[in-house]
C-alpha positions as CSV (number, residue, x, y, z in Angstrom):
1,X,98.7,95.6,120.7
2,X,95.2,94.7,121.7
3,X,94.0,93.1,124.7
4,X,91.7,90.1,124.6
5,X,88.9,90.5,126.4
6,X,87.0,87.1,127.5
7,X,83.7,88.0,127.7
8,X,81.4,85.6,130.4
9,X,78.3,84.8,128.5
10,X,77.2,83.4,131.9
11,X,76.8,86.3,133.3
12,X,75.2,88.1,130.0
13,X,72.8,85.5,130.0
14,X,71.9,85.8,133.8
15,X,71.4,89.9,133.6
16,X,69.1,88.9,130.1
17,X,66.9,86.6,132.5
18,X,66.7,89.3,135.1
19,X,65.1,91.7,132.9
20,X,67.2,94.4,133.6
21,X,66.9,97.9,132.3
22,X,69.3,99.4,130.1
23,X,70.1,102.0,132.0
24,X,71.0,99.8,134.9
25,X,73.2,97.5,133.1
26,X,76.4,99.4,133.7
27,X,75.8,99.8,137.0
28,X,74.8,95.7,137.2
29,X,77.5,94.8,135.6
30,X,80.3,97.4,138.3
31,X,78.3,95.2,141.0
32,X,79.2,92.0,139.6
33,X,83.2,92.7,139.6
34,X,84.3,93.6,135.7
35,X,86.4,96.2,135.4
36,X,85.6,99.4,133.7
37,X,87.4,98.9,130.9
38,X,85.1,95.9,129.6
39,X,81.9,97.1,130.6
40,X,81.2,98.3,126.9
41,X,82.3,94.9,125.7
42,X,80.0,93.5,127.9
43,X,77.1,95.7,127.0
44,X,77.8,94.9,122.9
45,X,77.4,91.2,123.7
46,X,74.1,91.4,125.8
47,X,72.5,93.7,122.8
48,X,73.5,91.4,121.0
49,X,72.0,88.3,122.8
50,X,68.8,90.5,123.2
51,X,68.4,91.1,119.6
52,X,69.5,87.1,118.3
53,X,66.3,86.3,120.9
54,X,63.9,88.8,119.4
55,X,64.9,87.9,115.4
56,X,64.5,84.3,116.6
57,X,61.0,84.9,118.1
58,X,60.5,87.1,114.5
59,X,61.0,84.3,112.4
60,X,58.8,81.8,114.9
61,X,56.2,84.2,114.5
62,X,56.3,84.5,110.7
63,X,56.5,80.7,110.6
64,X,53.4,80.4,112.7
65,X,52.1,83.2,110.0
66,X,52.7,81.7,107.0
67,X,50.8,78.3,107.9
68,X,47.8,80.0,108.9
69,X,48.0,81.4,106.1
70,X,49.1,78.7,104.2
71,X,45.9,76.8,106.0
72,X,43.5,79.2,105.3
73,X,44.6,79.3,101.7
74,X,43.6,75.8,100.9
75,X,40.7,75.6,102.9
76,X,39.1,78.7,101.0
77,X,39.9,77.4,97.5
78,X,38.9,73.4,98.9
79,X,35.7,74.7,100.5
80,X,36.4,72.2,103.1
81,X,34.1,73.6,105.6
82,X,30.8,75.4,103.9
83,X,29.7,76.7,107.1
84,X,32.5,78.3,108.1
85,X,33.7,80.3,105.1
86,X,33.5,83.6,106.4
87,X,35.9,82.6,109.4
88,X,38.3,81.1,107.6
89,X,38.2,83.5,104.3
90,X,38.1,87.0,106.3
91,X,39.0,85.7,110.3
92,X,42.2,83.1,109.7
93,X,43.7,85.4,106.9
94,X,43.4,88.5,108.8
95,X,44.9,86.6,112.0
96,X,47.6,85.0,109.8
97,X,48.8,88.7,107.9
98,X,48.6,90.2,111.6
99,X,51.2,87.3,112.9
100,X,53.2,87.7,109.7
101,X,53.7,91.3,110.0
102,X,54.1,91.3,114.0
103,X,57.2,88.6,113.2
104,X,58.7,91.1,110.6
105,X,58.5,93.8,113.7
106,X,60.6,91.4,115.9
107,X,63.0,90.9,112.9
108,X,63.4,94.4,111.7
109,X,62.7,96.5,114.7
């Protein structure tokens, strides 16, 4: 039969925070007490927390994206501000796809 293993997320979240290499998290984790057997468990759960923090910054950043370009959408087709067309036509859309597309890195990579 399989054995439960109860993983602390405490002390995922602390080697998270710490910045610690991958490398090194085996060798963290030996220091901190948990038994060789659970190490890999251990290891799925703080790739895991790593990547749910990345896809979360992801979909900020396409959030963020999408209203600048959303904003610079209707203030081109408004011609709210004569004076600065140019900005907002070529400066804010360019900005906004670079935010967009950074965000789908975060989400996808």
């Amino acid at each position: 039969m399989a054995e439960t293993i109860s993983i602390d997320e405490a002390v995922c979240q602390q080697i998270l925070s710490s910045k610690t290499p991958a490398e090194s998290i085996e060798q963290e984790l030996c220091k901190r007490g948990i038994q060789a057997t659970h190490i890999a468990e251990y290891i799925k759960t703080i790739r895991r927390m790593r990547n749910a923090k990345r896809q979360s910054t992801g979909f900020v950043c396409m959030a963020a994206g999408a209203f600048l370009g959303f904003l610079s959408c209707v203030l081109t087709i408004t011609h709210a501000l004569p004076d600065m067309f140019n900005f907002v036509f070529y400066g804010l859309t360019t900005i906004a796809v670079c935010v967009v597309v950074l965000g789908l890195y975060f989400v996808f990579e």
